[in-house]
N, C-alpha and C positions, 0 to 999 in steps of 0.2 A: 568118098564121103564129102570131101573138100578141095577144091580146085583154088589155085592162085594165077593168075595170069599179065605177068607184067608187059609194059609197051612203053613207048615213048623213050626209048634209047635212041641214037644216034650219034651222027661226029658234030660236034661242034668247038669252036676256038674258046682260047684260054678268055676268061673273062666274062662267056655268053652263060648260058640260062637254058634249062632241060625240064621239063615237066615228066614224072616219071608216074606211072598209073599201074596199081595194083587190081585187077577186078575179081572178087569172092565168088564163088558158086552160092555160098550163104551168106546172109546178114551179116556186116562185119561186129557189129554188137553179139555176134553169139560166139565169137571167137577170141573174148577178153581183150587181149595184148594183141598186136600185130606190129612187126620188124620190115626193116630195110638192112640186109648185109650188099657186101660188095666183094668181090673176087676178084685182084689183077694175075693174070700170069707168074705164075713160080709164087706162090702167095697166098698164105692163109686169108681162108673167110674172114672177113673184118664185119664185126656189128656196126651199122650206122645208126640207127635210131630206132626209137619207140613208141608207140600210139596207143595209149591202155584204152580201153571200151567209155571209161571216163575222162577223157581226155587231156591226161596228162601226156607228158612225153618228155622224153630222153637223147639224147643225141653224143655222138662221139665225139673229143675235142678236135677232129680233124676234121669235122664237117660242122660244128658249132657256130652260130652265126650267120652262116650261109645256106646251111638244107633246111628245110622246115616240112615235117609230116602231117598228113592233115587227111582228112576222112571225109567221103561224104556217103551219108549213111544210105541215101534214096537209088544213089548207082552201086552200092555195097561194093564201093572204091577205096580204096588209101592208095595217097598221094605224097612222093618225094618231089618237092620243090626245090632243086639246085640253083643257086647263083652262085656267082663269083667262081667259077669253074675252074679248077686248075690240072697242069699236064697228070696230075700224078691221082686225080679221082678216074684217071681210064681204068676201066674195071667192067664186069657184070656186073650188075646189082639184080640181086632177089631180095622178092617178098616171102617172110615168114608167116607162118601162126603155131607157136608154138602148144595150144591149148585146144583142141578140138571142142566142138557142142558132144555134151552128154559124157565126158570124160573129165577128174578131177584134174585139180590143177598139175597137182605132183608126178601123175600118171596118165599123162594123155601123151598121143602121136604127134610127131609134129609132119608138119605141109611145107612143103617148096614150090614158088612155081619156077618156073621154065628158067629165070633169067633173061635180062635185057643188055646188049652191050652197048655204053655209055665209050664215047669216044674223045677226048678231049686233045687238041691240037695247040702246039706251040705258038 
């Protein structure tokens, strides 16, 4: 029903900058909320942020500051903007949607995509 498909992972050094790109099979407006988690090695899934369909958002105090989620609606993208990169954001990061089209809020599937790995060096 709903495909997520993240890219723009890579190695980059402590201090650089990663553009991370979510791309929807549907309209990111039909999918309410949409998430960035991160996975490092031996290591529970970490939520990173939030994108609601009205564009507020939310973000963990461990990427506060520095990530910033962002949408654009015409390539039915979301977007994790990293700066200030440090050793310990190496991780996978996926995109979520936890609310599917034509599904309530309380009781819908949720969607994963693939994951991206985010490499960040000393």
């Amino acid at each position: 029903q709903v495909q997520l498909v993240e890219s723009g992972g890579g190695l980059v050094q402590a201090g650089g900058s990663l553009r991370l790109s979510c791309a929807a099979s549907v309209s990111i407006d039909k999918l309410h909320d949409m998430d960035w988690y991160r996975q490092a090695p031996g290591k529970q899934r970490e939520w990173i942020a939030t994108l609601t369909s009205g564009d507020s958002t939310n973000y963990a105090d461990s990427v506060k500051g520095r990530f910033t989620i962002s949408r654009d609606n015409a390539e039915n993208t979301v977007y994790l903007q990293m700066n200030s990169l440090k050793p310990e954001d190496t991780a996978v990061y996926y995109c979520h949607a936890g609310v599917l089209p034509g599904f309530p809020t309380d009781r819908s599937p949720e969607v994963w995509g693939q994951g991206t790995l985010v490499t960040v060096s000393s």
